[in-house]
C-alpha positions as a Markdown table, in Angstrom:
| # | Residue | x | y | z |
|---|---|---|---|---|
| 1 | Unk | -29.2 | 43.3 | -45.1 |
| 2 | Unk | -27.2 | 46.2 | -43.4 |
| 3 | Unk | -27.5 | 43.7 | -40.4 |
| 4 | Unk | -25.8 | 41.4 | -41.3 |
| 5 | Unk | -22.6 | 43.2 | -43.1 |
| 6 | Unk | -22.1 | 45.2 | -39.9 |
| 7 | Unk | -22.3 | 41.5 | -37.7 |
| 8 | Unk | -19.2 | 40.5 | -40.0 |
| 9 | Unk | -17.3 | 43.2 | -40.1 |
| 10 | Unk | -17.4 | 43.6 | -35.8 |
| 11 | Unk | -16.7 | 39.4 | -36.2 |
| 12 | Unk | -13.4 | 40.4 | -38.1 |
| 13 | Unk | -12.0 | 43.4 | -36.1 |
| 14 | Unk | -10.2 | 42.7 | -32.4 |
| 15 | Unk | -11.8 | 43.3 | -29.2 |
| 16 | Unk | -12.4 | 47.3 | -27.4 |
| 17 | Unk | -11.8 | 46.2 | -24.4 |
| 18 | Unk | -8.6 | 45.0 | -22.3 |
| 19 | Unk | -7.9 | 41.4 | -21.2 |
| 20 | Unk | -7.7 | 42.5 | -17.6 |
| 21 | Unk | -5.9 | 40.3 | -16.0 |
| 22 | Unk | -3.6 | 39.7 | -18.5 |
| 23 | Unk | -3.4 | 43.5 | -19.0 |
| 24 | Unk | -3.1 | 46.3 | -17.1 |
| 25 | Unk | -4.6 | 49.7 | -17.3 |
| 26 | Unk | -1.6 | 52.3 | -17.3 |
| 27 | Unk | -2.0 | 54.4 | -14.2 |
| 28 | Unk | -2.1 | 58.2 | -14.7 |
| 29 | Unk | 1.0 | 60.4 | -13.0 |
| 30 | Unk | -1.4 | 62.5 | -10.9 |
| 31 | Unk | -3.5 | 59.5 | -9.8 |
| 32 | Unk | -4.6 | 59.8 | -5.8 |
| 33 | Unk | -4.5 | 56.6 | -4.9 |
| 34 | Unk | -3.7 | 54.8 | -1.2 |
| 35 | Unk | -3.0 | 57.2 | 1.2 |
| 36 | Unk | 0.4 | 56.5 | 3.4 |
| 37 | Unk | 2.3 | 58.0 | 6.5 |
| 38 | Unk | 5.6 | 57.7 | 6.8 |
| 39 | Unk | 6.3 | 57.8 | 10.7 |
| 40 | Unk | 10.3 | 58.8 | 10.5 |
| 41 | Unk | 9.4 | 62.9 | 9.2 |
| 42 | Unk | 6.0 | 63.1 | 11.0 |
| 43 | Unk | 6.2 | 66.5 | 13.1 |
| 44 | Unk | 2.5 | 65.6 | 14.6 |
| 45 | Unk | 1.1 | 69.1 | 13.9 |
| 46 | Unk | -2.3 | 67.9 | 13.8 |
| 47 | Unk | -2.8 | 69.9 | 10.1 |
| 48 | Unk | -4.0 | 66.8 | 8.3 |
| 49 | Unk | -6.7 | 65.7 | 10.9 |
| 50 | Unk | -8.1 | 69.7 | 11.2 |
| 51 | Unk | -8.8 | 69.9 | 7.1 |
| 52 | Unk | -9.9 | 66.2 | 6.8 |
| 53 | Unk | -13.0 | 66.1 | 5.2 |
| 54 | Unk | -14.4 | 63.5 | 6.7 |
| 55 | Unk | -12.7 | 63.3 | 10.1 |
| 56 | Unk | -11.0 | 59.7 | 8.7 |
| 57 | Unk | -7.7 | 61.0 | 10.4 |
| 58 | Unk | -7.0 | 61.4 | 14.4 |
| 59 | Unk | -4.3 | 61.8 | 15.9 |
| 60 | Unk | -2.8 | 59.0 | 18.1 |
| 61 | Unk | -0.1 | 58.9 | 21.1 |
| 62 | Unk | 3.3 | 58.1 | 20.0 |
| 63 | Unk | 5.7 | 60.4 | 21.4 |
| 64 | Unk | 9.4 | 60.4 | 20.3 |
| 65 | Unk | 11.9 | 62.9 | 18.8 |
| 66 | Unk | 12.1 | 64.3 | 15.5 |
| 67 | Unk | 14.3 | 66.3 | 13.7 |
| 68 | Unk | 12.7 | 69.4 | 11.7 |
| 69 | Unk | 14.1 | 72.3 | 9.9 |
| 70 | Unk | 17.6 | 71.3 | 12.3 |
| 71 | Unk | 15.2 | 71.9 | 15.4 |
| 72 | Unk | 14.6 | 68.7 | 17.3 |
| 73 | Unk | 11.2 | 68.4 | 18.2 |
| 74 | Unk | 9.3 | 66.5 | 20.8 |
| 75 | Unk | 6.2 | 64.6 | 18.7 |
| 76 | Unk | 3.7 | 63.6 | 21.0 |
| 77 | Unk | 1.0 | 62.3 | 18.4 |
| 78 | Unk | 0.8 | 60.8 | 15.3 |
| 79 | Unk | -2.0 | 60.4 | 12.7 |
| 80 | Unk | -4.1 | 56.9 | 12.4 |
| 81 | Unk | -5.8 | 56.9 | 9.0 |
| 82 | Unk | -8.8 | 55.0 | 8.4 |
| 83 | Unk | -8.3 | 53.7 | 5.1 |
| 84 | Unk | -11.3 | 52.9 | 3.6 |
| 85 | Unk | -13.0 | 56.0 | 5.1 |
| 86 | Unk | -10.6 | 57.7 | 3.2 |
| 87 | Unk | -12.0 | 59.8 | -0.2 |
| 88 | Unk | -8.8 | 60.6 | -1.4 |
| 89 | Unk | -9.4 | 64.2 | -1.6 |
| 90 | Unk | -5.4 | 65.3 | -1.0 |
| 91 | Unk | -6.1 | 67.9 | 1.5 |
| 92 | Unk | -4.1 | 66.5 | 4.3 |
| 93 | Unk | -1.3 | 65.9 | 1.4 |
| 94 | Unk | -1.6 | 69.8 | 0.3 |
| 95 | Unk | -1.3 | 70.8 | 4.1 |
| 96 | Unk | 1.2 | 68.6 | 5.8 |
| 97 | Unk | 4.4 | 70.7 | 6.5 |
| 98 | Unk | 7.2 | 67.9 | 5.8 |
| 99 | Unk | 5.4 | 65.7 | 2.9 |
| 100 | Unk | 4.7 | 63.0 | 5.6 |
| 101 | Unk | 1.2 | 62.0 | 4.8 |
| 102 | Unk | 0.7 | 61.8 | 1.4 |
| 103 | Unk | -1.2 | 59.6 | -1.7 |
| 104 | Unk | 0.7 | 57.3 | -3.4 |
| 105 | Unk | 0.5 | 56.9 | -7.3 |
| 106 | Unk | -1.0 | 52.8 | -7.1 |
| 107 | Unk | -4.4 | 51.4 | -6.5 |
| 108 | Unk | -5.5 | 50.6 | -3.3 |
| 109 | Unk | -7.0 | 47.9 | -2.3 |
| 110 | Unk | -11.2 | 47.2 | -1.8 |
| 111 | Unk | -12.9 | 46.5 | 1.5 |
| 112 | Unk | -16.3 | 47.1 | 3.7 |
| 113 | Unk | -14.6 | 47.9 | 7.1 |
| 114 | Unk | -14.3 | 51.8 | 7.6 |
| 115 | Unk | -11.8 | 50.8 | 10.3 |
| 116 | Unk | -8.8 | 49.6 | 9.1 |
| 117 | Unk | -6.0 | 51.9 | 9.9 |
| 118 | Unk | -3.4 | 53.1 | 7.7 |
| 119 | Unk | 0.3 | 51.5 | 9.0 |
């Protein structure tokens, strides 16, 4: 008999779970999500493809000048991240000098290629 009382009661009470689509998960402030590169305060130390983990970073040509610390500085490479290589561990965030590689606070997106590279 206890059976059947406790397959009412879960028929009158509303759902556990979310409606996905319909409704999104909120996402947490110190969430490591995508990771990005903004190319305008890139110095092109290298830092974030030395402590890489998993070597997802290298450091591509692209030389130009940038303006650091009011030094102006001659960049010759830039990082290339491989997205989906990527584990999101914040290392190259924690050591980048000017805050130029870092993870932003959104999901990123799903795929199978390891080499797609960050723009």
């Amino acid at each position: 008999m206890s059976v059947l009382v406790e397959m009412f009661r879960n028929l009158l009470t509303m759902p556990s779970t979310i409606l996905y689509p319909g409704e999104r998960v909120p996402i947490p402030d110190k969430f490591r999500g995508r990771i990005a590169v903004s190319d305008e305060i890139c110095i092109g130390c290298s830092k974030c493809s030395l402590v890489c983990s998993v070597q997802c970073i290298s450091m591509v040509d692209s030389p130009r000048e940038i303006r650091f610390k009011d030094k102006i500085l001659l960049r010759k490479k830039k990082p290339a991240v491989k997205l989906f290589k990527c584990i999101r561990c914040g290392l190259c965030e924690r050591h980048c000098p000017t805050g130029a590689i870092y993870l932003k606070n959104e999901l990123s997106d799903s795929g199978t290629d390891k080499e797609v590279i960050a723009a």
